[in-house]
C-alpha positions in Angstrom: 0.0 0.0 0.0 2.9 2.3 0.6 4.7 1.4 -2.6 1.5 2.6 -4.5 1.3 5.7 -2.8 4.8 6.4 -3.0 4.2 6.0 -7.0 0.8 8.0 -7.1 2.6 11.0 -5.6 5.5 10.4 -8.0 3.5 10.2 -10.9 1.3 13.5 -9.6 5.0 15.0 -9.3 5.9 14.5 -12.9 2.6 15.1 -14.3 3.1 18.7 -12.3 6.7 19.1 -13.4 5.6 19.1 -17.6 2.5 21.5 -16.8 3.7 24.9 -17.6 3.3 26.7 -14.2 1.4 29.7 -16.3 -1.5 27.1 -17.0 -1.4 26.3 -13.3 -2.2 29.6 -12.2 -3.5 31.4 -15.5 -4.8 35.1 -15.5 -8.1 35.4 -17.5 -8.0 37.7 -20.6 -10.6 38.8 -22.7 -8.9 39.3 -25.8 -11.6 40.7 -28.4 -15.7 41.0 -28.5 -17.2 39.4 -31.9 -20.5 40.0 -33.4 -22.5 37.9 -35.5 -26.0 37.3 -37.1 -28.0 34.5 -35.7 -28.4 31.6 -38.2 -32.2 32.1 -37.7 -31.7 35.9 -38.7 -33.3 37.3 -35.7 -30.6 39.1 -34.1 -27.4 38.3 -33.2 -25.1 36.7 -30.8 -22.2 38.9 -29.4 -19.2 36.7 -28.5 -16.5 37.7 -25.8 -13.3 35.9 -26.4 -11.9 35.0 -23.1 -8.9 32.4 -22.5 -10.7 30.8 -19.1 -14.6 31.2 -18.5 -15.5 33.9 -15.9 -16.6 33.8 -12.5 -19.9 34.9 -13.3 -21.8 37.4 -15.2 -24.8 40.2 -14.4 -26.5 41.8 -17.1 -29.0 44.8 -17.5 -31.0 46.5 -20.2 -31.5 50.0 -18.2 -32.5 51.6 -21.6 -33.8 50.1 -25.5 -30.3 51.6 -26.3 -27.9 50.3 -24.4 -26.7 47.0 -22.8 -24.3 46.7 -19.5 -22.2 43.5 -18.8 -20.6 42.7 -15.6 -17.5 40.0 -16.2 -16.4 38.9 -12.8 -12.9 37.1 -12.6 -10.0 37.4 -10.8 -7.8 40.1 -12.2 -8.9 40.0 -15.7 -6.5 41.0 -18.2 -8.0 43.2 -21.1 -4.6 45.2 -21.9 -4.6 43.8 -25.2 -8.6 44.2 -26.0 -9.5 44.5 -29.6 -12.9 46.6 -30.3 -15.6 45.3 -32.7 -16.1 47.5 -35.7 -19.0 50.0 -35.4 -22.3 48.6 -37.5 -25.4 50.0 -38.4 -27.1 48.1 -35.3 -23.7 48.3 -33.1 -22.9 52.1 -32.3 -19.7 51.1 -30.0 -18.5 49.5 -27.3 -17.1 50.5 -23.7 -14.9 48.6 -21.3 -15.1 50.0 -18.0 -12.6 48.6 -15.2 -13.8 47.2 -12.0 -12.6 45.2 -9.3 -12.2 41.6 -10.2 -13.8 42.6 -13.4 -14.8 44.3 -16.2 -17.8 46.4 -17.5 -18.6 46.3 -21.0 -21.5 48.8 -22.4 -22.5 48.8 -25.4 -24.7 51.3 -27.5 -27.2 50.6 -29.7 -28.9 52.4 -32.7 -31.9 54.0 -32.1 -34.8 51.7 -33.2 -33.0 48.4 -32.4 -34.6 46.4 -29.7 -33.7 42.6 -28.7 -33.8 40.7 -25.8 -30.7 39.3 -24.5 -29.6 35.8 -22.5 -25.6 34.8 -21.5 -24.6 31.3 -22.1 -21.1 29.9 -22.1 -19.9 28.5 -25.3 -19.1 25.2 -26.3 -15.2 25.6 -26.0 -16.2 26.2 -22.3 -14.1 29.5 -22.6 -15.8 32.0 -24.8 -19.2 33.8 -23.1 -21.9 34.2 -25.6 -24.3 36.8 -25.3 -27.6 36.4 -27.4 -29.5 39.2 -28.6 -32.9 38.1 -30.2 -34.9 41.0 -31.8 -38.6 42.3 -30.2 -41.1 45.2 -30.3 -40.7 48.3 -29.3 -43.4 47.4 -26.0 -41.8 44.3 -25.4 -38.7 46.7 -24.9 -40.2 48.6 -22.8 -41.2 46.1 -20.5 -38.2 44.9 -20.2 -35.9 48.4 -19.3 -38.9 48.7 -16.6 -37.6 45.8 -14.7 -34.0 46.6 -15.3 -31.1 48.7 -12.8 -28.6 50.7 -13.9 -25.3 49.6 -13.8 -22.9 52.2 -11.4 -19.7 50.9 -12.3 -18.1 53.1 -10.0 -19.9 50.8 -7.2 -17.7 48.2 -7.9 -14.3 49.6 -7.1 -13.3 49.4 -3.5 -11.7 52.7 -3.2 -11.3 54.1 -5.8 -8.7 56.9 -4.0 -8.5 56.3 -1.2 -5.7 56.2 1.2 -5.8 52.9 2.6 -3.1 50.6 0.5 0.4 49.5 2.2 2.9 50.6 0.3 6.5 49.5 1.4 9.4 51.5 2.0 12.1 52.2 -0.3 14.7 54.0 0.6 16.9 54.1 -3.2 15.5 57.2 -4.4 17.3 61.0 -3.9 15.6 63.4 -1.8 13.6 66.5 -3.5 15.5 69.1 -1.5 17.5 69.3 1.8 15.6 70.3 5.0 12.2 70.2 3.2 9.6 66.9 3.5 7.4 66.8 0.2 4.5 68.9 0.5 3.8 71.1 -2.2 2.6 70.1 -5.9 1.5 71.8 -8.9 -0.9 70.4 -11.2 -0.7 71.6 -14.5 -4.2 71.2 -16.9 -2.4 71.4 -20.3 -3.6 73.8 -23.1 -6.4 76.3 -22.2 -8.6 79.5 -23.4 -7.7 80.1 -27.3 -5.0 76.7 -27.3 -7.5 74.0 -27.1 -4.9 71.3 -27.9 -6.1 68.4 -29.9 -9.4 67.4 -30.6 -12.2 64.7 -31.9 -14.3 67.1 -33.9 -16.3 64.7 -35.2 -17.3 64.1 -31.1 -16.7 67.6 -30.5 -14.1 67.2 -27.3 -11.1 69.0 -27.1 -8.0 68.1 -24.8 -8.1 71.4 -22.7 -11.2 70.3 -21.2 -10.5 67.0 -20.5 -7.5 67.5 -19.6 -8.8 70.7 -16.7 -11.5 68.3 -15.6 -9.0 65.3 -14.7 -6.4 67.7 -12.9 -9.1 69.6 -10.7 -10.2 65.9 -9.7 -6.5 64.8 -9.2 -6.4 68.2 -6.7 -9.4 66.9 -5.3 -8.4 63.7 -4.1 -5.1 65.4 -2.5 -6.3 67.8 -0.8 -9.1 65.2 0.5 -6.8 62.4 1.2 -3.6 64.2 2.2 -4.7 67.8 3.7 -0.7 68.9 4.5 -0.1 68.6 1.1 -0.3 72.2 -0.8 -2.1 72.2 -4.4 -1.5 74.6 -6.6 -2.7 74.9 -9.8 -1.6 76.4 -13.4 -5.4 76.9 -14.2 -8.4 76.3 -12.8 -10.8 77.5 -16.0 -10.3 78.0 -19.4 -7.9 80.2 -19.4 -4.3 80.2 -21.8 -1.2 80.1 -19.7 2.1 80.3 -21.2 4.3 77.4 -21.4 7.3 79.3 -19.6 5.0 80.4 -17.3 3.7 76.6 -16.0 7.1 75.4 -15.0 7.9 78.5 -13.5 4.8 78.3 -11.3 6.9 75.5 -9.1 9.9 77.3 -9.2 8.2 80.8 -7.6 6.1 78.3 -5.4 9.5 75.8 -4.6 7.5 73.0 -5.6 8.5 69.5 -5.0 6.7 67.8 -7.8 5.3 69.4 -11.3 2.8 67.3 -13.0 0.9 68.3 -16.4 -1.8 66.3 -18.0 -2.3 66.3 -21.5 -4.0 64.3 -24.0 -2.8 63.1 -27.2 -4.3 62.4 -30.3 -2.6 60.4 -33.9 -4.2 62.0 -36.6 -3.6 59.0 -39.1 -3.9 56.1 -36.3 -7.4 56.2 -35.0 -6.7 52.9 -33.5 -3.5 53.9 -31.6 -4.7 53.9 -27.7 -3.0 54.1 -24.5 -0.9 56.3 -21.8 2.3 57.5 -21.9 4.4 59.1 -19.1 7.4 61.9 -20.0 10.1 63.2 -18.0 12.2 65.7 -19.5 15.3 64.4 -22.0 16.1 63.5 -24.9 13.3 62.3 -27.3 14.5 58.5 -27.6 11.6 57.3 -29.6 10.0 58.3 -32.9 6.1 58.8 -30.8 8.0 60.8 -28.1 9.6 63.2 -30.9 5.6 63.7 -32.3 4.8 64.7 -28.7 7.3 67.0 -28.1 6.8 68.5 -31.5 2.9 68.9 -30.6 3.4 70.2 -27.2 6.3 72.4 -27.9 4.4 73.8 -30.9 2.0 75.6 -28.3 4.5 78.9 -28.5 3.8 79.6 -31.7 0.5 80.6 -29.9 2.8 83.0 -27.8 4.8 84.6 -30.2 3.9 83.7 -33.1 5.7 80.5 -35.5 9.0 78.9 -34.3 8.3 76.8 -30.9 11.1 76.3 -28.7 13.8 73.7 -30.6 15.9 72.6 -27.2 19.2 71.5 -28.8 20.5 68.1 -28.3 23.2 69.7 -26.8 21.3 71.5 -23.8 19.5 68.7 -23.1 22.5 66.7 -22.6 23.4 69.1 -19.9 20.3 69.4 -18.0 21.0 65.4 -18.0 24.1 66.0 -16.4 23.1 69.0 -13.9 19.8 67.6 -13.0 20.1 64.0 -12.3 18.8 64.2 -8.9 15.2 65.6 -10.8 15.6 63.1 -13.7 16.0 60.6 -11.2 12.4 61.3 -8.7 11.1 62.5 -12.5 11.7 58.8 -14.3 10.5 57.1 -10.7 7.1 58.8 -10.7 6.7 58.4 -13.8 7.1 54.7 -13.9 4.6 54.9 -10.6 1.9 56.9 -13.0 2.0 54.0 -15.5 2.0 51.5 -13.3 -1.2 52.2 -11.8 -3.0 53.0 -15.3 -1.5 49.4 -16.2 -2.4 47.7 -13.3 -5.2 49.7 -11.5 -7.2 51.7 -14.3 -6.5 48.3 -16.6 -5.5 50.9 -19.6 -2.9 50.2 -21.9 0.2 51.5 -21.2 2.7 52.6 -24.0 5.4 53.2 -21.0 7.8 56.3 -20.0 8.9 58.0 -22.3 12.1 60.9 -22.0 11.6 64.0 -24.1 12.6 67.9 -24.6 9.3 69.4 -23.2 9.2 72.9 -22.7 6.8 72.6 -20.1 9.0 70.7 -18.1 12.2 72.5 -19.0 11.2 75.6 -17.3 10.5 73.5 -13.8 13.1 73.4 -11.5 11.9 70.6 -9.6 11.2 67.0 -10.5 8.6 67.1 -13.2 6.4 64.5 -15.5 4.0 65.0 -18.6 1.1 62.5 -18.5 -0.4 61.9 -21.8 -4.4 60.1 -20.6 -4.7 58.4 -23.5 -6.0 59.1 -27.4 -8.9 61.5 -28.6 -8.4 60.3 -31.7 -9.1 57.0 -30.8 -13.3 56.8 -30.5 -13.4 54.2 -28.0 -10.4 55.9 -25.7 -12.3 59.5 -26.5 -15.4 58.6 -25.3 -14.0 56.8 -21.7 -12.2 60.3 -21.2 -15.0 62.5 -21.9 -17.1 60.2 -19.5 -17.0 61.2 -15.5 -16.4 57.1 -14.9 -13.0 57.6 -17.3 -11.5 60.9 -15.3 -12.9 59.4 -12.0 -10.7 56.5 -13.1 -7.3 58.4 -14.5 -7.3 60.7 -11.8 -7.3 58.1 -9.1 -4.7 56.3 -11.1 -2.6 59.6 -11.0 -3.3 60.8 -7.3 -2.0 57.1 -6.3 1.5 57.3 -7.8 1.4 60.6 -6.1 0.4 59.0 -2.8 2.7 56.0 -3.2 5.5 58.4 -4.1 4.5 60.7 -0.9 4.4 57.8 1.3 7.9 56.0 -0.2 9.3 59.7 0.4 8.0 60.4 4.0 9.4 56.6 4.9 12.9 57.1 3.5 13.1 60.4 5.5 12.7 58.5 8.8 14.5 55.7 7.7 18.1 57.5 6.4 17.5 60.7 8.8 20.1 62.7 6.8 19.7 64.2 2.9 21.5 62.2 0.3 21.0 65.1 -2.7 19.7 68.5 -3.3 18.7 70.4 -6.1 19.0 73.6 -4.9 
């Protein structure tokens, strides 16, 4: 009897041994969402293309126009989502991240009106959802008995203040004899610069971009009251370029942060965030950045944005490492929690000459939110769900940063670098 269980557990041994430890313990990704006509030709079935079957799965009809899915599994992946196309019936489609989750939404054309039931598919992996065409009362009947789906109600803390973050004590200090206190948060564009655009959705970047930082501000001076915010705007209004990064040096900021948005005029599918610190433009997409952002002066005085040579830039490398340093750090922490928290792609850190950040003598980043040129990203950006999302994302790096900071204070007791 001992012999054969002496053999059972070698045999479970080996079988373990040729599994590949990723199937053992795989993270559930929904690739793509499908559409396609019912062979009966009364509706359609809408496929999500998952690589393990979900938890579970809620579903609501609030209006004839518009379905909500809940997906519920353990840190689903959807980093690499492809959208359907846009049909006559099929307006779009909207991933919302939630906890152990995601929300899809999707929009339908006025006039369209189906009922709907969830089924797994055959493969066991794929979730099917079928759409079978009705009346306009049938409809009705139906939205009556539905709920709306708050997506926000399924994120435990959104930004809140509550998450261990452990110490790390590699990172150069801001400035000798001063703890990290004061910030500036830089909307980008403003008044008569609106930045880029989707003017076929009518959004520009200065608003979206005002509307995230004011929340980001929010959540600060919420969440960590002895922190001072100050802002470059708080309206529509232009502000210089030289004049943002000087705000934190006349304030002796410890951290400059501006938000854009960007845009790819002959990409529409190119989506995701980037984080900048100043340096040389490494990258072909970080030289179209700079370009755009830079180009803002010709708003100032006139054509011929500020060209920062490869020469000075070189320099400030060498006389500002300490910034570059906290600069590159944050900036890694920003895209980490759009990657991991907000579930956005993330199109990494990025160095480039950015004359916003040039003229900050502090530590400084550029956050690009994401794509108005991309429908799909424009419409999560313009929605208060999207900003509530990208400005927690944002105030968290912050918070982790603060908190990392404050620790390595106590820890080391003495300055290891200035930048005064």
């Amino acid at each position: 009897m001992k012999r054969k269980f002496l053999s059972l557990l070698l045999l479970c041994s080996t079988i373990l041994l040729i599994i590949p430890a990723e199937s053992l313990f795989a993270q559930t990704e929904l690739n793509r969402i499908s559409i396609a006509e019912r062979s009966d030709g009364k509706g359609f079935v809408v496929r999500n293309h998952l690589s393990n079957m979900v938890d579970s799965v809620k579903v609501e009809q609030p209006s004839s126009d518009r379905i909500q899915m809940l997906l519920f599994a353990q840190d689903l992946d959807t980093l690499n989502f492809q959208y359907p196309p846009e049909t006559n019936t099929f307006n779009h489609f909207d991933l919302y991240p939630v906890d152990n989750g995601i929300g899809v939404e999707i929009s339908l054309s006025a006039g369209s009106y189906f009922k709907t039931r969830t089924y797994p598919d055959q493969n066991g992996k794929d979730l099917l959802l079928a759409m079978e065409s009705i009346s306009s009362s049938e409809i009705d009947e139906i939205t009556a008995k539905s709920s709306e789906i708050d997506f926000t109600s399924y994120i435990a803390d959104i930004h809140g203040f509550d998450d261990v973050v452990e110490a790390d004590n590699s990172f150069l200090r801001i400035r000798d004899n001063q703890e990290f206190n004061v910030i500036i948060l830089d909307a980008g564009h403003g008044g008569h610069d609106p930045g880029t655009g989707n003017r076929s959705m009518g959004l520009q970047e200065k608003d979206i971009a005002l509307a995230v930082t004011l929340k980001v501000g929010e959540y600060i001076k919420e969440h960590i009251p002895e922190m001072e915010v100050v802002y470059t705007r708080t309206d529509d209004t232009f502000v210089p370029l030289s004049e943002r990064g000087l705000t934190a040096t006349r304030n002796k900021a410890d951290l400059f942060v501006s938000i854009h948005v960007n845009s790819a005029a002959n990409a529409p599918s190119a989506r995701g965030t980037e984080t900048f610190f100043l340096g040389l433009a490494r990258s072909k997409s970080a030289l179209e950045v700079m370009k755009r952002e830079n180009s803002v002066v010709d708003l100032e005085n006139g054509p011929g944005s500020l060209d920062l040579s490869e020469e000075e830039l070189l320099v400030y490398e060498l006389t500002n490492t300490g910034n570059l340093a906290i600069s590159e750090r944050i900036a890694s922490m920003v895209e980490n929690q759009f990657k991991n928290r907000a579930q956005r792609r993330s199109r990494g850190v990025k160095q480039a000459g950015l004359e916003a950040l040039w003229h900050a003598s502090t530590p400084a980043v550029l956050i690009e939110l994401g794509f108005l040129s991309n429908p799909s990203e424009a419409r999560f950006l313009n929605s208060d769900y999207g900003q509530t999302i990208m400005a927690s994302a944002i105030f968290r790096a912050i918070r982790d940063f603060k908190l990392e900071y404050d620790r390595s204070i106590k820890a080391n007791g003495e300055r290891q670098a200035s930048n005064e």
